[in-house]
N, C-alpha and C positions, 0 to 999 in steps of 0.2 A: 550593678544596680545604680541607678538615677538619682540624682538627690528629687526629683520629682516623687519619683514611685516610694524614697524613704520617707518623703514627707507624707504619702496619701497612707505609707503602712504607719506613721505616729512616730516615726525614728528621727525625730526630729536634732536629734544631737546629732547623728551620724550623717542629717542632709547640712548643719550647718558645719562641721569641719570639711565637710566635701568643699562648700563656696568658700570657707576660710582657707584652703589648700586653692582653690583655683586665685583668688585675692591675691593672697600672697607669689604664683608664682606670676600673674600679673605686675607685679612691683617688682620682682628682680628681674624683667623684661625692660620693664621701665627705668629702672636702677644700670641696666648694662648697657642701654641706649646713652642715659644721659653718661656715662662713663666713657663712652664709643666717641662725643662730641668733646668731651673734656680734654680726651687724649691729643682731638687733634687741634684742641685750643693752645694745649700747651705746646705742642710741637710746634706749633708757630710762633711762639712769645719765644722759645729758645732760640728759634731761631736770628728773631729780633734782637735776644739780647748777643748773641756772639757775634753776629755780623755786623749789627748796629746799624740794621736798613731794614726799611719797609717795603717790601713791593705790595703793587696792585692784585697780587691772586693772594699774599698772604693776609691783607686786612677783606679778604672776600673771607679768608676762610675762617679767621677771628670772629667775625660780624656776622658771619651764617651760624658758628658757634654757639655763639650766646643765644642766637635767634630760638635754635633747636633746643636748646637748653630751657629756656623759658618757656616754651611750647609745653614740653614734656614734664619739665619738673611741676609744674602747680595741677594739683588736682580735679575731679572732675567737680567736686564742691566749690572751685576758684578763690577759694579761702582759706589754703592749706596748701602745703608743699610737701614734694617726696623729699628733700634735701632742704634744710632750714637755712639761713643764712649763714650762719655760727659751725655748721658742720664741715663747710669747702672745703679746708685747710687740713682737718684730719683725713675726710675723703683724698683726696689729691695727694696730701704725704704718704697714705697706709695703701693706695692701691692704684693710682694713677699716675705716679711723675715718674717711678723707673722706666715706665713699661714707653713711657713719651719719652724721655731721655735716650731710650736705645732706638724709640725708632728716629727722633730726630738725629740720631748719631747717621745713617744713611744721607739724610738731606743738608746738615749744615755743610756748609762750604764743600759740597759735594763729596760729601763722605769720607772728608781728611781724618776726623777724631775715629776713634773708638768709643763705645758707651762710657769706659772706665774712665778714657781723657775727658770727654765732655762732660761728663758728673764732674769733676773735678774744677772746670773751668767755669761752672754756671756757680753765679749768685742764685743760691734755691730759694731763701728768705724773699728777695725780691722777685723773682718767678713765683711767688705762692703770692706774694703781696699784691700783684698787678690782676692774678688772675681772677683772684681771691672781687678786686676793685669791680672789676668787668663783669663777674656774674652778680654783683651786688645790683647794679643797676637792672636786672631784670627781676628784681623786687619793686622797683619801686619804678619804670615808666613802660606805660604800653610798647604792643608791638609797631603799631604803626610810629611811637616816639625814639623809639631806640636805637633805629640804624640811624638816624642824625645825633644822637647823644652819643652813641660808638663812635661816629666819624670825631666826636671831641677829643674822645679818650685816646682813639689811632694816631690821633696828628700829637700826642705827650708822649707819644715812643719812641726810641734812640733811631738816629735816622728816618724818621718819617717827612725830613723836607721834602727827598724824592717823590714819594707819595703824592706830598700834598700838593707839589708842582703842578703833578702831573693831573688832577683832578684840574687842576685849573685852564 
């Protein structure tokens, strides 16, 4: 039955936990999206920090990052977020930095480490802190302002002279 047809039979509770079941599985679509862009945020900041270079496809993939991130996290009201600012840090430590840790363990340095080595070798405090920085600013400037406020933030990562050379 339809939360339509419950609401013309008067079952009016039983049509509003219907939408409150569709709402909700709305949000952990949206909850696993912006989880999907986080993973591959971090994968590229580990990478940054163990090799201590930037290339041009890894600040594309930072900067489309945050882009989608801010897309998806703020609501359809644009005065509310799925993910507060204050939350990152727990999000990221309780369900996204392992699972970015083993897949960056394939790509750093062409897959010298193991996940176990590269946990071990990564500053996580400051992998939480930078990434923690990067999706802050998509609180606070537009879409159209952002990929110039990123390229500020890219050109403060270890090894991003290459980079910035090379834009020049």
């Amino acid at each position: 039955m339809s939360s339509d047809e419950r609401i013309l039979e008067g079952r009016y509770a039983d049509a509003l936990a219907i939408v409150d079941e569709l709402e909700g599985m709305s949000k952990q679509a949206i909850l696993r999206n912006i989880q999907a862009y986080l993973n591959i945020l971090l994968i590229h900041l580990i990478k940054n920090q163990v090799e201590q270079r930037l290339t041009g496809s890894w600040a594309n993939s930072i900067r489309n990052s945050i882009r989608e991130i801010k897309k998806l996290n703020i609501k359809d009201n644009k005065t509310s977020y799925y993910i507060n600012l204050g939350e990152w840090g727990n999000l990221m430590e309780e369900e996204v930095i392992e699972d970015a840790i083993a897949d960056a363990s394939e790509e750093v340095m062409n897959g010298k480490f193991t996940r176990s080595q590269l946990s071990a070798m990564l500053d996580k405090n400051q992998l939480l802190t930078t990434a923690t920085s990067l999706l802050a600013l998509t609180y606070t400037y537009s879409p159209k302002e952002l990929p110039a406020i990123m390229d500020d933030y890219l050109s403060q990562l270890a090894g991003s002279e290459d980079w910035i050379n090379r834009e020049k």
